[in-house]
Phi, psi and omega in degrees: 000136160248168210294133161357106197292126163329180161251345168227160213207134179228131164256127192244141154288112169266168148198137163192191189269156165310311168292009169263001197289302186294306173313301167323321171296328211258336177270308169308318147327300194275352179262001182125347213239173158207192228226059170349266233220217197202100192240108159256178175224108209243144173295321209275323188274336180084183201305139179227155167213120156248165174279142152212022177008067174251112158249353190199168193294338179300312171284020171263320182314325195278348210270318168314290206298338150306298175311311185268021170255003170050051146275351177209174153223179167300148169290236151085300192288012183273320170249029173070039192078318185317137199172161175229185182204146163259124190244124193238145200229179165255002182198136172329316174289338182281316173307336179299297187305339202265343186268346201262303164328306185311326196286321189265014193232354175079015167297320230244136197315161171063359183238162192236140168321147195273109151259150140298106215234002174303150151288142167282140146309000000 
């Protein structure tokens, strides 16, 4: 069953590969939040949406499982990964945290994952 919807929502722009769908999901998740829907922006259709109410690890599971059984494929691939999702939270700070996460794993367009970049000893 899933978890209960926030009371606040934010639309955030991601990118990434198909092998990246379940980290995503499993972060958002797993930090408070969940994932209406799926939105491109396609040159030639203009705006495509689907619903994907992910609140908890069962729809995430179900919905990779939907994928790799090739009922479906991701909307994402219409746009080379680009894409956006309404991410909904119980509080403006849990969306803060989950969009400032998204940023530091290189979901968010322009930012490249936070490495250490110290030399080891």
């Amino acid at each position: 069953m899933a978890r209960k919807r926030g009371g606040e929502e934010r639309l955030i722009r991601v990118s990434h590969g198909g092998s990246r769908i379940r980290e995503e999901l499993e972060l958002i998740v797993g930090l408070g939040g969940g994932v209406r829907d799926v939105i491109a922006e396609h040159k030639v259709y203009g705006r495509i949406s689907a619903e994907l109410e992910i609140g908890s690890e069962r729809d995430i599971e179900d919905l990779i499982g939907q994928i790799c059984s090739g009922e479906s494929t991701p909307l994402m691939t219409v746009t080379s990964g680009e894409h956006f999702h309404h991410i909904w939270a119980d509080s403006e700070e849990t969306l803060d945290r989950i969009q400032e996460a998204l940023g530091e794993k290189g979901f968010l367009p322009g930012r490249r994952p936070n490495r250490d970049l110290r030399k080891r000893k």
